[in-house]
C-alpha positions in Angstrom: 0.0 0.0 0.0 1.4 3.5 -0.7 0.9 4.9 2.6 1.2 8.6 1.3 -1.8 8.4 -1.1 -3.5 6.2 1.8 -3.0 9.4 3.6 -4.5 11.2 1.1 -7.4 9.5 0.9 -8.1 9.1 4.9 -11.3 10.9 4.5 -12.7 9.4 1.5 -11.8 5.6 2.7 -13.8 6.7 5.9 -16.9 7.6 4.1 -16.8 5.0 1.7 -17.1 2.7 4.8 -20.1 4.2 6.3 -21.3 4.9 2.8 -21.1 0.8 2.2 -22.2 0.1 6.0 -25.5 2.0 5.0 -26.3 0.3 1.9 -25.5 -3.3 3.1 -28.0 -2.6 5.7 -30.6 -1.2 3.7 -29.9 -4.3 1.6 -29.8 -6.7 4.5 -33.5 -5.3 5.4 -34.8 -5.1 2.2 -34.3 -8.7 1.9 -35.4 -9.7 5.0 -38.5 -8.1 4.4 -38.9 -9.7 0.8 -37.7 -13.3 2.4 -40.6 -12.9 4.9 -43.1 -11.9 2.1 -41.8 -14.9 0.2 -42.7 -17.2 3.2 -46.3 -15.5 3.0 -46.8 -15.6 -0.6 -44.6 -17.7 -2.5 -43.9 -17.2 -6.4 -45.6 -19.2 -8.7 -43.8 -21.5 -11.0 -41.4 -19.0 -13.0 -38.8 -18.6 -10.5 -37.9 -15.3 -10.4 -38.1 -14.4 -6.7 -34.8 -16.6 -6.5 -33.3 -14.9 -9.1 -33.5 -12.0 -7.6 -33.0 -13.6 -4.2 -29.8 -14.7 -6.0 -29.0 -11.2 -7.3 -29.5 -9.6 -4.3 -27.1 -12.2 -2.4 -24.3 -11.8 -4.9 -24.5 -8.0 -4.3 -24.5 -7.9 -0.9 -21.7 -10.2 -0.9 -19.3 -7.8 -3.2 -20.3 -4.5 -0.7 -19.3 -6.7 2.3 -15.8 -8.0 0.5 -15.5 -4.1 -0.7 -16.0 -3.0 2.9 -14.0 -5.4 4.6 -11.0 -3.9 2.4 -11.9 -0.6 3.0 -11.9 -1.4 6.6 -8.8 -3.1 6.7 -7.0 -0.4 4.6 -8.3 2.3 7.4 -7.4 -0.1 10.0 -3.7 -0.3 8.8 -3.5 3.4 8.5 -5.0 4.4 11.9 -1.9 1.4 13.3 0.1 3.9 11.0 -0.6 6.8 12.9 -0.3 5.5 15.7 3.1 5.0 16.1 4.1 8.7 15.3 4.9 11.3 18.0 2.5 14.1 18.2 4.7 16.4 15.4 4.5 13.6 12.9 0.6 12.9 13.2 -0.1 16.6 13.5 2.0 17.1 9.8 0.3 13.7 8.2 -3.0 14.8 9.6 -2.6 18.5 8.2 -0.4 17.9 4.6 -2.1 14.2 3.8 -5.5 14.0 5.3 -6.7 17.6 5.2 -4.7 18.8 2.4 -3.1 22.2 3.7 -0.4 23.8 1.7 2.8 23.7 3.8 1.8 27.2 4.4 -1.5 26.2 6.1 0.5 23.7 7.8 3.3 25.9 9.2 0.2 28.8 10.6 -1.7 25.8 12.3 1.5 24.2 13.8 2.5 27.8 14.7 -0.8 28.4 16.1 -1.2 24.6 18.1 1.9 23.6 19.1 3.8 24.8 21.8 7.2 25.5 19.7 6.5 26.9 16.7 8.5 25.9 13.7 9.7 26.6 9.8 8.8 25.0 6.5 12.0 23.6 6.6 11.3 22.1 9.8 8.2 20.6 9.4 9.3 19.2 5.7 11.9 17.0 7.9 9.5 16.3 10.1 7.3 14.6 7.5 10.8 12.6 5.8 11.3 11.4 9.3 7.9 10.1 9.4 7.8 8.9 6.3 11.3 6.6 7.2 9.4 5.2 9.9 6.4 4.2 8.2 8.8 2.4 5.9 10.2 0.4 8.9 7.1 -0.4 10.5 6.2 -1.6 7.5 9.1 -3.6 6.3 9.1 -5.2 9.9 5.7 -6.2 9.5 6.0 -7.0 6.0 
């Protein structure tokens, strides 16, 4: 996984997974309600209610794969994150996930953290993190 374009995409990965957590339960619903109408009133001889019964299945079962690697991919960022020290997190949070210039991210540095730094600064600050994702990753690889 490229961990910088994972970065980038933090937001949209998120959504994603409640987007596809809402539709597989609309879809999970929707067919329990149409598995208890088939109980009631079953189809007549054309089969079509398992066709779509089929249909329905296959779909649900490609939204739960496609959340499941959504999931997954968040999970292994948010481990990511986890191991920085507050500068690092606060520089991928600011240049990756909420796509500041490195402007923006000097002012809010400047104006959150308690020693306030340089372009410069926070560039090697974001190399440094960068070099340790690529060891957390190579000694979990």
């Amino acid at each position: 996984m490229n961990v910088e374009q994972g970065l980038r995409d933090y937001l949209e990965i998120k959504a994603s997974i409640a987007y596809l957590e809402n539709e597989l339960n609309l879809m999970r619903t929707k067919k329990q309600a149409d598995d208890g109408r088939a109980a009631v009133s079953p189809a007549g001889g054309n089969g079509l209610l398992k066709l779509e019964d089929g249909a329905m299945d296959g779909r649900i079962v490609r939204l739960g794969t496609k959340l499941e690697r959504k999931q997954y991919t968040l999970r292994k960022l948010n481990a990511l994150l986890s191991a920085l020290d507050e500068r690092e997190r606060f520089v991928a949070r600011k240049y990756y996930i909420e796509h500041l210039t490195w402007r923006d991210v000097v002012s809010a540095y400047n104006r959150e953290m308690h020693s306030p730094r340089e372009v410069d600064s926070l560039k090697a600050v974001r190399k440094r993190m960068l070099e340790k994702i690529a060891r957390l990753q190579r000694c979990c690889s």
